[in-house]
GUKE-435375 format. One record per residue (C-alpha): residue in one letter; x negated, y, z. Coordinates in steps of 0.05 Angstrom, whole numbers, plus 32768, in hexadecimal, padded with zeros to 4 digits. Example, Ala and Ser with C-alpha at 12.3 -4.5 7.8 and 13.67 -1.06 7.14 Angstrom:
// GUKE-435375
A7F0A7FA6809C;S7EEF7FEB808F;
END
This chain:
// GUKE-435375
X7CFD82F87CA0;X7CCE83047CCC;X7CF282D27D00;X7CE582A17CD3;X7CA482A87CC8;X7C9482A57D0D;X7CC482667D16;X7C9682487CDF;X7C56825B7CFD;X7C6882367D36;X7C7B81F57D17;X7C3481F57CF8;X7C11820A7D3A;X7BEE81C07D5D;X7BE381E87DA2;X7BF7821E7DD3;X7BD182497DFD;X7BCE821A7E34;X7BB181E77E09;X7B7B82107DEB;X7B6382277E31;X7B6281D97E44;X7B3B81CA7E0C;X7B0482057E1F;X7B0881E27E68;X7AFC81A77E57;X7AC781BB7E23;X7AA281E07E56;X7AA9819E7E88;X7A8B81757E54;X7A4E81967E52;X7A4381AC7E9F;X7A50815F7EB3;X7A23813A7E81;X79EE816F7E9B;X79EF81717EE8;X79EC811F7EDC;X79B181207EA8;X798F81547EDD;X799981297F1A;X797D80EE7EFF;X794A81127EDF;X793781317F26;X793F80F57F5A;X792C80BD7F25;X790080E37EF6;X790580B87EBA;X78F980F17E8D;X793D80E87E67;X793B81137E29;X7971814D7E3D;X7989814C7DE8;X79AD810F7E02;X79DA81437E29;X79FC815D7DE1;X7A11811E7DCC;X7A1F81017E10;X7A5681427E14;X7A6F81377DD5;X7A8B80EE7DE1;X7AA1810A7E29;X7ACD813A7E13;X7AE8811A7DCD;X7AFC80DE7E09;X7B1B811C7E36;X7B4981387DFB;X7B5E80F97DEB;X7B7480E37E29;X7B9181247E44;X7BB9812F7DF6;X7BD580EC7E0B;X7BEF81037E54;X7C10813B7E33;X7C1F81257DEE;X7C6B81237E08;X7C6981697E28;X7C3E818F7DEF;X7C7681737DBD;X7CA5818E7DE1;X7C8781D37DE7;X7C6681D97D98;X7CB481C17D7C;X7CD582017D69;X7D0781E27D3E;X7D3D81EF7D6E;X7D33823B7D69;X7D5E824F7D32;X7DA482297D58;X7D81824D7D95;X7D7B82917D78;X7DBD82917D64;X7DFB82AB7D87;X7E0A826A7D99;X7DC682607DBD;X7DCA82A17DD8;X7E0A828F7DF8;X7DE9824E7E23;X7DAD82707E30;X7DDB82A47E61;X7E0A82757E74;X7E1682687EBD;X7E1B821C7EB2;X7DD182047EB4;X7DC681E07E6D;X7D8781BA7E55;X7D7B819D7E0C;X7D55815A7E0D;X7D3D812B7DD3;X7D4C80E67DBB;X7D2480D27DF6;X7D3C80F87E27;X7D0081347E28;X7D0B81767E45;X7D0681A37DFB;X7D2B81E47E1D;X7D5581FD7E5C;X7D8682397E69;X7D7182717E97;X7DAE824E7EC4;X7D7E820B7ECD;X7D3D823C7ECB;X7D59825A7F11;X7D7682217F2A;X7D2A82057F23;X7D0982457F3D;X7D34823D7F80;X7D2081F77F8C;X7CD881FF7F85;X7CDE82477FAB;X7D09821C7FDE;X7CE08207802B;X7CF781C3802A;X7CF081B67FE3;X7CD781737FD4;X7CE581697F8B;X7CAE81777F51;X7CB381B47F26;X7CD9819F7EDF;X7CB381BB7E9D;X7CB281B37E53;X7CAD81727E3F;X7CBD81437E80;X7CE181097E7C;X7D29811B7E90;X7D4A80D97EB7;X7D8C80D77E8D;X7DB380927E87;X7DAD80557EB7;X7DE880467EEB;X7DEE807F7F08;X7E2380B77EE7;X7E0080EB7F0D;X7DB781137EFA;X7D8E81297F3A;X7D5F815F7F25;X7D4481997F41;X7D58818F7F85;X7DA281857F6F;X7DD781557F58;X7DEE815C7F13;X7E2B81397EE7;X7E1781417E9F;X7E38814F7E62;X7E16813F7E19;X7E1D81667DD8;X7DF781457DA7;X7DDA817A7D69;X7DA281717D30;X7D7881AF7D1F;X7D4781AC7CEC;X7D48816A7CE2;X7D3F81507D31;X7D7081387D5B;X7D8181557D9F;X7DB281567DDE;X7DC8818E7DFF;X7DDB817B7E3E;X7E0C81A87E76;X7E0281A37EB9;X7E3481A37EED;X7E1F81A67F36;X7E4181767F5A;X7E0581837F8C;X7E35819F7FCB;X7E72817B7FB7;X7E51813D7FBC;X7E3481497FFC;X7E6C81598018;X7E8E81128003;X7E5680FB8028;X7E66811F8063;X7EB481078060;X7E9C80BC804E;X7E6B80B7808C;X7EA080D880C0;X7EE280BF809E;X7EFD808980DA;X7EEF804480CE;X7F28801080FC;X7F077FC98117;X7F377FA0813B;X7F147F6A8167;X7F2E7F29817D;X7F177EF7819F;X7F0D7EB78186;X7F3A7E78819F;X7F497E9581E4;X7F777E5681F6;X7F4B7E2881EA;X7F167E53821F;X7F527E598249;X7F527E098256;X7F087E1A8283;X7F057E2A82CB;X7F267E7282CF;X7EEB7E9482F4;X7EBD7E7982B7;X7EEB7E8D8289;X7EF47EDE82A4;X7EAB7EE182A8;X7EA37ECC825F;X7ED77EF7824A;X7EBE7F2E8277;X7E787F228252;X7E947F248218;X7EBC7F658220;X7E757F878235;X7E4E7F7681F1;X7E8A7F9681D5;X7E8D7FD781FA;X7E4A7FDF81FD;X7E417FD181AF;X7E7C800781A3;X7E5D803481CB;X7E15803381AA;X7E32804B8169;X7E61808D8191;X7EA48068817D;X7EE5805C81AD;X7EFA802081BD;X7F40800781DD;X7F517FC781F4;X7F9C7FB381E8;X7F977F6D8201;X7F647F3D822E;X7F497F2881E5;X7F617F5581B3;X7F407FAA81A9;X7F467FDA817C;X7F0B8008815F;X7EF580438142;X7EB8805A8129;X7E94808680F8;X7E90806E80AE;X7E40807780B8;X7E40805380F3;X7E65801880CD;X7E348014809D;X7DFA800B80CE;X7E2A7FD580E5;X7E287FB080A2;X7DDF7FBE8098;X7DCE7F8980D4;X7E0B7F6080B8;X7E347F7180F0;X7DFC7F4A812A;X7E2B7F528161;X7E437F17814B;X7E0F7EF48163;X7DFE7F1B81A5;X7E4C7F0381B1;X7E427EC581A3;X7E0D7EB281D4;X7E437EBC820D;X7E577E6E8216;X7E8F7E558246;X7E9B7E0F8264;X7E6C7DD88243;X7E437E078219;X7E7E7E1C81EE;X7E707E5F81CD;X7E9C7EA181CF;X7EA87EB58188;X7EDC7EFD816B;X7EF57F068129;X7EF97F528115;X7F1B7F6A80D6;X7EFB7FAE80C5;X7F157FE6808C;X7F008030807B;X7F2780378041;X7F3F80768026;X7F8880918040;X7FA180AA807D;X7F84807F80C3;X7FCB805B80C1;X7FB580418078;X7F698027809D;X7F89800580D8;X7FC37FE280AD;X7F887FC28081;X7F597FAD80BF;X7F927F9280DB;X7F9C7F668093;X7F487F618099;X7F547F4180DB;X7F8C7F0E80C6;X7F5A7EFE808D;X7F1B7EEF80C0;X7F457EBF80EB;X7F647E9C80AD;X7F207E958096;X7F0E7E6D80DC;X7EFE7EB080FD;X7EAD7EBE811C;X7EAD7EEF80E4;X7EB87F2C80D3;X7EE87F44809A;X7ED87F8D8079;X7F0D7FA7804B;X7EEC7FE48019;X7F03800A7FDB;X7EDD7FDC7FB0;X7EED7F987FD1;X7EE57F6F800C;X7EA47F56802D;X7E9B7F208066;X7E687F188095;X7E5C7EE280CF;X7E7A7EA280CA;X7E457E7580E5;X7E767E4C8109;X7EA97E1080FA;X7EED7E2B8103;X7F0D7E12814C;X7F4B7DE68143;X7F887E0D8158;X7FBF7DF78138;X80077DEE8160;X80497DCB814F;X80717E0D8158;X80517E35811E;X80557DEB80EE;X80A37DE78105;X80AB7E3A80ED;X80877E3280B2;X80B47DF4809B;X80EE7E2380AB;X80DA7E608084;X80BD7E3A804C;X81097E05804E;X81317E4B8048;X810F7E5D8011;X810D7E207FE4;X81597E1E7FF1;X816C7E657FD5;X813F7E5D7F9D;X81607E4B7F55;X812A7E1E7F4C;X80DA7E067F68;X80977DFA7F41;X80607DDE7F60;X801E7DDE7F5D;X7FD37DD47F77;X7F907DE97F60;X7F707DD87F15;X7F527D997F0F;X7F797D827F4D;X7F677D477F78;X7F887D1C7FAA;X7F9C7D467FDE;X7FBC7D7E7FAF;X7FE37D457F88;X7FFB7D2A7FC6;X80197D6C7FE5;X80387D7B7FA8;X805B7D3F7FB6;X806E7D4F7FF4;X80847D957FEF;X80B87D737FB3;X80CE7D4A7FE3;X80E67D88800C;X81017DA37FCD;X81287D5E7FBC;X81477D638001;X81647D9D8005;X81817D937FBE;X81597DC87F91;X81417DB77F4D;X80EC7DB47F46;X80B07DA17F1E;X80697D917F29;X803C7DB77F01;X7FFE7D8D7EF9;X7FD77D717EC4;X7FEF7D2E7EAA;X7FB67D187E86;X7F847D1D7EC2;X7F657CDB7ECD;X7F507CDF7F10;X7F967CE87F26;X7FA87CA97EFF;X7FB07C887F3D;X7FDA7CBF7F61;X80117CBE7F1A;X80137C6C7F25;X80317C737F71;X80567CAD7F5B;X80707C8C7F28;X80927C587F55;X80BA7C977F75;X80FC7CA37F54;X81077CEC7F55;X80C37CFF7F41;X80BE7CD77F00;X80D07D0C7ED8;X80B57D4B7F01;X80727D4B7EE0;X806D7D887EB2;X80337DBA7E8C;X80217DF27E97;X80487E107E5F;X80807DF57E70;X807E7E0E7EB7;X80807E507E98;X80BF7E3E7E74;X80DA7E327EB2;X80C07E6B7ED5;X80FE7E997EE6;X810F7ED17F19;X81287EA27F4A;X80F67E6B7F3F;X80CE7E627F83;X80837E557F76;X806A7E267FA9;X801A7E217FA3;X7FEE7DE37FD0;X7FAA7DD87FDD;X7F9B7E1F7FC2;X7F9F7E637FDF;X7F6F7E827F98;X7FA67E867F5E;X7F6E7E8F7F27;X7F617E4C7F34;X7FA47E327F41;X7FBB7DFC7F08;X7FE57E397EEF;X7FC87E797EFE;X7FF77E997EC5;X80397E7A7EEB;X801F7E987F2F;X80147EE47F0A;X805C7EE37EF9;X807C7EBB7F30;X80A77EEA7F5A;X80AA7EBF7F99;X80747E927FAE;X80677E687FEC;X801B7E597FFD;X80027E118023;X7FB87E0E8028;X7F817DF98053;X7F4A7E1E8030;X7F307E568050;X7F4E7E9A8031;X7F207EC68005;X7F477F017FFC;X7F8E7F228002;X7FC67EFD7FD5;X7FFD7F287FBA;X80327F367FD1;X80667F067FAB;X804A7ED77FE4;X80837ED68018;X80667E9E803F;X801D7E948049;X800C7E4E8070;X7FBF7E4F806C;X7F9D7E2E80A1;X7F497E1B80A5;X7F597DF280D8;X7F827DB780B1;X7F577D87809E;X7F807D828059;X7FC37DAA8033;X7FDE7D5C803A;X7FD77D618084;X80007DA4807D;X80347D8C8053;X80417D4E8085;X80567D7F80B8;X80837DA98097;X80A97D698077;X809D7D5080C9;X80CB7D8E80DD;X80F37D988098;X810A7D528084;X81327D1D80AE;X81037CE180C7;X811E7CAB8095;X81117CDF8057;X80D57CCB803B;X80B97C97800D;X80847C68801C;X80627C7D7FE1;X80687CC67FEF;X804E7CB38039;X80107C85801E;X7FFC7CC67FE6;X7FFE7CF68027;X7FD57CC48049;X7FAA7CBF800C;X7F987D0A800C;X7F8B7D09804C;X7F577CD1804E;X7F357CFE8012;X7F2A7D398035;X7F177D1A8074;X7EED7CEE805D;X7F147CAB807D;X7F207CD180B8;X7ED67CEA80BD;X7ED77D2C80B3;X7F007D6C80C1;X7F307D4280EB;X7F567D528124;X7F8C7D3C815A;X7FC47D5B8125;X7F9B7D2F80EC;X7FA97CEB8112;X7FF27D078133;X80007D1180E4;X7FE17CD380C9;X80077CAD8108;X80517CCD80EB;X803D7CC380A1;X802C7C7780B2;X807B7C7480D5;X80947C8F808E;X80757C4F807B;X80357C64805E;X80027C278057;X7FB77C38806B;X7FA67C008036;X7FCF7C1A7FFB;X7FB27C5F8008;X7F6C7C3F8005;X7F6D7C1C7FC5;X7F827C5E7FA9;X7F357C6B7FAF;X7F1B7C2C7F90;X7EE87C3A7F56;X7EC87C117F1F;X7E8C7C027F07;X7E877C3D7ED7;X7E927C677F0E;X7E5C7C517F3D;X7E2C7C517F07;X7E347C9E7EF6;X7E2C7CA47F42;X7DED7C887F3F;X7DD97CBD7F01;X7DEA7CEF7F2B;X7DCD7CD67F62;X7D867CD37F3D;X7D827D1F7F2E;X7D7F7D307F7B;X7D4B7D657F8D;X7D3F7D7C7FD2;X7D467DD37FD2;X7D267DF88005;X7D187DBC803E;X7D647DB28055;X7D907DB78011;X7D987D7A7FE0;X7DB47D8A7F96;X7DBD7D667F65;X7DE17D757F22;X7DF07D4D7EDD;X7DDF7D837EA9;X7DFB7D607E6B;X7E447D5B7E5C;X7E6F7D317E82;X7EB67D177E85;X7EEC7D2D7EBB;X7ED47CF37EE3;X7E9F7D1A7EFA;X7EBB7D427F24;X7ED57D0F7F5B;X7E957CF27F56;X7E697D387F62;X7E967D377FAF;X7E7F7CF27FB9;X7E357CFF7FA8;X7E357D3C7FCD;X7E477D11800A;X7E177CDC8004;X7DE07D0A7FFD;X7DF57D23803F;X7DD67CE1805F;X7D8A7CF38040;X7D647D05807B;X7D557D448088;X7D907D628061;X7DBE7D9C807E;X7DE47DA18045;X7DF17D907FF9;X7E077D9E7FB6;X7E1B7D827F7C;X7E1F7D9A7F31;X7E437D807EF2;X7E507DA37EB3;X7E9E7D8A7E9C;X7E9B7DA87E56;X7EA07DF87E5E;X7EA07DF47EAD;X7E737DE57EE6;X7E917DC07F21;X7E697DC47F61;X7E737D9F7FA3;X7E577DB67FE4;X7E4E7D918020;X7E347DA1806D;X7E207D7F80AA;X7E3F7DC080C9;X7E017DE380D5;X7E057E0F808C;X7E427E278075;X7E517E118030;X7E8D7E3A8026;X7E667E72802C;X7E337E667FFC;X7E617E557FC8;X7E927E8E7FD5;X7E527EB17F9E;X7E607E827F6E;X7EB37E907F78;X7EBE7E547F9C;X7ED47E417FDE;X7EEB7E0D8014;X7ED67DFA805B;X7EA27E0D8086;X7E7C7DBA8076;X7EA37DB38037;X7EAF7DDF7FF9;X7EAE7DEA7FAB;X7EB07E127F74;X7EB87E137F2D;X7E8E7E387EFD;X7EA57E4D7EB0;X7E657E447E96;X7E3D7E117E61;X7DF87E117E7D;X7DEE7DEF7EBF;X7DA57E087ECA;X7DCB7E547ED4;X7DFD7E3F7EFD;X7DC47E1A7F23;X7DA07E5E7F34;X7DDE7E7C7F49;X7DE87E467F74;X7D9E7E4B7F92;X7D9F7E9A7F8E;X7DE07E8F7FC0;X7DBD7E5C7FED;X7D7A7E8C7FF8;X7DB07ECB8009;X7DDA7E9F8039;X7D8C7E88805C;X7D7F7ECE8057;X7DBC7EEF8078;X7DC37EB880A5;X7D787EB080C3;
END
């Protein structure tokens, strides 16, 4: 009984002790302050100020203090005056928590401090009793930082995982909250994180095409080169061995690793002011991992990094983590390297497989264009060769490839090759061989279900790879280099097909897709291109039929010219321009071309172009070769070449995608100044 009466006294009571002795302060400040100022003016002014105006003038001083200092600590005072947790605290129950050796702490709706355990009370105690103790004492009423991203609760000094139990005394809510210290185990995670061993492998970029330069300039680039290295290496304590003139193995400390990634990895740039010959620069590749595992698990996956940063045109750097995979560097065009020998294997590998398969789908990229029609077409005429049933999965319906299904047409085994995707997936069967062109990124492959559940799939691409494929792909034929997957194909059916084997029609849609993603021979071209285009023409290709393929009308030039109209100028060197009302498939051959012309504004490094094709945004990137596209639109989950690239965003509203784009364009500036 008399507990309860002295429970009840307390909910009535509207101050402690500490706030009656701050009233009688400020009470007693109220009346010295209003007097010492009434008396110096009085004395060094002499206005003869009546001193009743000092009552009144003390009154209004301190109503103004209370009310301001009730406000500070309106939180706080709640917290202290609310006894209505007392009876669940006098209980055995309470009793229990308050000696527990797990620090425990009850909190409001809103996250104030109402009570704490003699556990937490110690735990406090220490930290304000400790020498290097940097963290503010924690009372009654504070603000306790539960929530936000973080799963952990730093208080006191330490590093806590909390536990809630919600209860309701009296008629308020509360949360008593357990702490466990994760304080020490935590730090020592940090400890094995920073000195766990992170493997670089180094290789230098193209060393036969530096080889063709006077030998003594060569060894003195290379030996330039292999000083930045060793000296870079040895700045952060790590051991380095070379296993080749070109190639080295690393390893560092994790906390030295992520110093590296903190400058974005700027010996890339000290490297790549060594030049050779006329002016040609010295670039490496390094594929970096600290993932967790044993150090045989790290230098498997930089070794996969690696393979990644010279697929990707190499100058870059290729770090594999638990959480994904980040690229820096890549500031250069990728160096044309290509060889007959590894064209003539790849026909080989990619022939034996076709001909043990039961049967072969094909397929390019969604919404595909030329090029990806055209090596469809020429990977089925591998497939008709060697006598193994296929289909082309492809959209039928597309109107830009109208003129693509008219000289297929004319082609007598491919009439009736032209399926959906839902009936690829009938077809789909453990032997089935899964041969995917123009696109190394199965979500946007024109069957990304078929390519999930295809058990053997071959890869032809000239798109720079973004990340690792799975491993149903037993052949992986990506190379940066090729100006187009057409250019590609026309090799292997160069080195897997007889010389009389091929169609004129097949020859002139090769040709076609060629033409496309070169630009008439413009752009992204190289000796292979024309050694290709020379072979394709002896197939009986016509330069003239694959050029009318590319006619347009008058419908088509006048949604150019919409397009066209929108162009803005973004930060000095980037044109854009977008169409941000709905628009027809048409569209999205037409974004490539405007993105090229707007190349030829002066003063223009590089360009984009947006339009909205009912719930997606198509973008087209272009480059003189000084900003590289494919980076920048890698953010929006996209990709390409280094002067050419796209991407395709699910989304209804063109002005977002349009922020993304320019959010992606300032971090590429940024990152890249």
């Amino acid at each position: 009984m008399k507990q309860t009466d002295k429970r009840t006294a307390a909910l009535h009571r509207i101050a402690t002790k500490k706030d009656l002795l701050a009233c009688i302060v400020l009470g007693f400040l109220a009346v010295l302050l209003p007097t010492v100022v009434f008396g110096a003016v009085n004395f060094f002014v002499e206005p003869n100020l009546s001193l009743w105006w000092i009552l009144p003038t003390g009154l209004v001083f301190y109503a103004i203090s209370l009310l301001i200092w009730w406000q500070v600590h309106k939180a706080r005072n709640k917290a202290v005056l609310d006894f209505s947790l007392t009876r669940l605290l006098d209980s055995a129950v309470g009793q229990i928590m308050m000696h527990m050796e797990t620090p425990i702490i009850a909190v409001d709706e809103k996250n104030v401090l109402y009570w704490m355990n003699d556990a937490m009370k110690q735990i406090i105690q220490q930290d304000m009793e400790a020498a290097d103790s940097r963290t503010e004492s924690i009372r009654q009423g504070d603000r306790i930082p539960l929530g936000g991203d973080s799963q952990y609760l730093k208080m006191a000094g330490h590093v806590f995982l909390p536990q809630q139990i919600a209860t309701e005394s009296e008629g308020n809510r509360y949360n008593f909250i357990l702490l466990r210290d994760c304080t020490e185990l935590l730090r020592i995670t940090e400890q094995y994180h920073d000195e766990r061993t992170a493997v670089i492998y180094i290789v230098v970029d193209s060393i036969d095409d530096l080889m063709q330069y006077v030998n003594e300039r060569f060894r003195d680039a290379l030996s330039e080169v292999d000083d930045k290295i060793r000296r870079w290496v040895s700045s952060m304590n790590g051991v380095i061995k070379s296993y080749d003139n070109d190639k080295y193995i690393v390893f560092i400390d994790t906390q030295k690793l992520e110093e590296c990634i903190e400058n974005r990895f700027s010996i890339l740039d000290t490297i790549r002011t060594t030049r050779v010959g006329d002016g040609v620069s010295v670039t490496v590749s390094m594929g970096v991992s600290n993932m967790p595992g044993t150090l045989l698990d790290r230098e498997r996956s930089a070794q996969s990094a690696l393979d990644l940063a010279l697929q990707r045109g190499g100058d870059q750097v290729v770090y594999k983590k638990e959480d994904g995979i980040n690229f820096f560097g890549g500031k250069t065009k990728a160096v044309y390297k290509r060889s007959n020998v590894q064209a003539r294997v790849m026909s080989s590998q990619i022939v034996s497989l076709i001909s043990r398969a039961g049967n072969v789908l094909i397929m390019g990229h969604k919404n595909a264009d030329f090029d990806a029609f055209a090596a469809c077409v020429g990977m089925a005429r591998l497939c008709f060769v060697n006598g193994v049933d296929f289909h082309i999965v492809t959209d039928k319906y597309d109107k830009n490839l109208a003129p693509c299904f008219e000289v297929a047409g004319r082609i007598p085994h491919l009439r009736d090759c032209f399926i959906g995707v839902k009936e690829a997936m009938d077809k789909l069967k453990n032997d089935t061989l899964l041969i995917v062109v123009d696109v190394n990124n199965f979500s946007i492959a024109e069957a990304p279900e078929v390519a999930k559940r295809a058990k053997t799939i071959v890869v032809v691409d000239h798109h720079i790879k973004k990340e690792e494929l799975p491993d149903t792909v037993k052949v992986n034929y990506i190379e940066p280099t090729a100006s187009s997957a057409s250019e590609l194909v026309s090799e292997l059916l160069e080195y897997g097909i007889n010389m009389l084997q091929m169609t004129a029609e097949e020859a002139e849609l090769l040709l076609a897709g060629i033409l496309l993603d070169t630009k008439q021979f413009s752009r992204n071209t190289g000796t292979r291109t024309f050694a290709v285009a020379q072979y394709l023409r002896g197939q009986g290709a016509s330069t003239t039929a694959s050029n009318d393929m590319f006619r347009t009308d008058v419908e088509d030039i006048a949604k150019e010219s919409r397009l066209l109209s929108s162009v803005v100028i973004y930060d000095e060197n980037i044109a854009i321009a977008s169409c941000d009302t709905d628009t027809d498939s048409s569209y999205r051959v037409l974004a490539s071309k405007v993105a090229d012309k707007m190349l030829t504004i002066k003063g223009v490094e590089a360009s984009f172009a947006l339009v909205r094709i009912r719930n997606t945004v198509c973008i087209s990137g272009r480059s003189h070769g000084q900003i590289n596209v494919q980076l920048i639109l890698e953010d929006l989950n996209g990709g390409g070449h280094f002067d050419a690239a796209g991407a395709q965003v699910d989304s209804t509203d063109i002005r977002e995608v349009l922020d993304r784009l320019k959010a992606s364009i300032d971090k590429y500036k940024k990152n890249n100044k």
